[in-house]
C-alpha positions, 0 to 999 in steps of 0.5 A, a space after each residue: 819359360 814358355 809352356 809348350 804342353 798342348 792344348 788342342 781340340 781333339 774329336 768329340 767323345 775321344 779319350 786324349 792321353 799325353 805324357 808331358 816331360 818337365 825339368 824342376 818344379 818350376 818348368 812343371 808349373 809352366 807346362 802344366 798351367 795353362 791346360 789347367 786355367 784354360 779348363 777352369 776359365 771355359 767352365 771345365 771339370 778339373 783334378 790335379 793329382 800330384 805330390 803336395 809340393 807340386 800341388 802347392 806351387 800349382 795352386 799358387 800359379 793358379 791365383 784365383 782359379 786355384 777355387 775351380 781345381 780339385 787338387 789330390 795328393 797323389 802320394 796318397 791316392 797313387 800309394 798303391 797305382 790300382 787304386 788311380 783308374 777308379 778315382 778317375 772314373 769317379 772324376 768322371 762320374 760326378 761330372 757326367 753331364 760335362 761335355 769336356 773334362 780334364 785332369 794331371 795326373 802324376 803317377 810316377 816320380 823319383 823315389 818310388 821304389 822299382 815294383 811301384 814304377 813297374 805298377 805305375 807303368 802298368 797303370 799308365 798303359 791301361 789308362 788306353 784300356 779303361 778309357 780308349 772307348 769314352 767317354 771324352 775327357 783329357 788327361 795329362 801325366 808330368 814326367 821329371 826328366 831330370 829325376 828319373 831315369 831314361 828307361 822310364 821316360 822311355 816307357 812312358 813314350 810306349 803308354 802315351 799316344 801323345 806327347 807333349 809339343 817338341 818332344 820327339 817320340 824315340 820310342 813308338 806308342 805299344 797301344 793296349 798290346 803294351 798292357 796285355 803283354 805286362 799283365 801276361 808277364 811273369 813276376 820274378 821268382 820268389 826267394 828260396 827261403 819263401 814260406 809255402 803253404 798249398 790250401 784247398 776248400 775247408 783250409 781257409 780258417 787255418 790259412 788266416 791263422 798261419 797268415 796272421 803268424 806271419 805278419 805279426 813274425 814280420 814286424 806288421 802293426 796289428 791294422 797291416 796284419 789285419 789288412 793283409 789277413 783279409 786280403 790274402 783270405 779273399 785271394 785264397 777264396 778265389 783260387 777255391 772257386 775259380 782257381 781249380 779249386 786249390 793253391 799255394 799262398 807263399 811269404 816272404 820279408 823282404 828289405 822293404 816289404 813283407 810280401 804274401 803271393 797267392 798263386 793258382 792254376 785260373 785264368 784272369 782275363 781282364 787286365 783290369 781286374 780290381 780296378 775298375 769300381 765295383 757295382 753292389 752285386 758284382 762278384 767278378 774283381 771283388 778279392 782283387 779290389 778289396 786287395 788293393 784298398 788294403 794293401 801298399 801294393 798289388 800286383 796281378 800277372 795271368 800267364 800259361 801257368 795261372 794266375 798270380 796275386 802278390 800283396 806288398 805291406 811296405 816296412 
């Protein structure tokens, strides 16, 4: 089959985003080879983050320009989506004396469980926020359409201005309204039978305590415990200082997941809060980035009613 993703000239110092839709694996290597060889052969930096077996066929393809990818399994880096934008920038980084860049980036595929399609979107969507403003480089993201469904196909028309060649756009690019609007949505409601447990200053000792019980009630190794402990104590000592001083930490188990919210009455105005990389001395993000280093999931919603981090360790 001949490729139809494409490789244009864009302007100099601009961010290219396209969503390329493939069928199979074999349609993915051809639609996906030739963005990758041209940057190898013209000097280019290049990742590929995507499953091993994509990984795998792609390299094969590659031949002996295989040696000038950096190829990253994406079920380990895409785990948890937040944790996608800051290996991006340190992509970028270590090649800041690069005019052109380039990089395939897979976040969603089948078999991802809805709450991560709903963060992968999410991550899609403020890939524009992070990037949109330089430096230039381009990136492109596969979609199977034959393994997911039309919705997230759909979706992936709303967070990529570009698509790739032959594909007609049924649904129009959102722009950076896309990701304002989803991180000031409202998480779904949790179970009735979800524990809840108000702090404030002088309880974070015994909220690690009560959190530990939990988790070990759960079923967690003794690392998740500690992963989420940890996490949830940052969170809770957030909420103290920017929070109002207070807020309400709810669990619960769920079919695959073992769920802590920290909830407050602040305001987050960065969608990107704890995805971007964090300087030595900074203090703003730092809960919600050490939150998404130790925990499968994270998910951040600021709405009219205050700010809500939930934290997901997968069963």
């Amino acid at each position: 089959m001949t490729a139809d993703c494409a490789i244009s000239s864009r302007p100099v110092g601009t961010f290219r985003h396209e969503a390329v839709f493939y069928r199979g694996l074999d349609d993915l290597v051809d639609r996906v080879l030739p963005f990758v060889r041209q940057g190898v052969r013209q000097g280019e930096p290049v990742l590929v983050a995507m499953l091993s077996d994509r990984l795998t066929a792609l390299g094969a393809a590659l031949g002996s320009d295989a040696a000038g990818v950096d190829f990253v399994d994406m079920a380990e880096l895409g785990r948890n989506p937040a944790r996608i934008i800051p290996a991006w920038r340190r992509f970028l980084e270590r090649a800041s004396d690069q005019t052109s860049l380039r990089g395939v980036g897979e976040p969603i595929w089948a078999g991802r469980r809805p709450t991560e399609i709903t963060e992968g979107r999410l991550h899609e969507s403020l890939l524009n926020v992070a990037f949109d403003d330089g430096p230039g480089w381009e990136l492109i993201c596969p979609y199977d359409v034959e393994a997911l469904p039309s919705s997230v196909i759909e979706d992936a028309m709303r967070t990529h201005p570009e698509l790739s060649q032959g594909v007609d756009r049924s649904t129009e690019y959102a722009g950076h309204q896309h990701a304002t609007d989803t991180f000031a949505a409202r998480l779904s409601l949790p179970p009735s039978w979800a524990d809840e447990i108000p702090f404030g200053g002088g309880d974070l000792a015994a909220l690690r305590g009560i959190v530990s019980r939990l988790c070990e009630r759960a079923g967690l190794s003794q690392d998740a415990c500690e992963d989420m402990v940890l996490a949830a104590h940052e969170l809770a000592a957030n909420s103290l200082l920017h929070g109002g001083g207070r807020g309400l930490l709810r669990s619960w188990k769920g079919p695959d997941a073992f769920v802590v919210e920290v909830s407050d009455s602040g305001t987050i105005t960065d969608p990107l809060v704890g995805r971007d990389l964090i300087s030595g001395h900074a203090e703003n993000g730092r809960g919600v980035w050490m939150a998404n280093q130790l925990c499968d999931l994270v998910q951040v919603r600021s709405t009219s009613a205050g700010a809500v981090v939930r934290l997901f360790a997968w069963l």
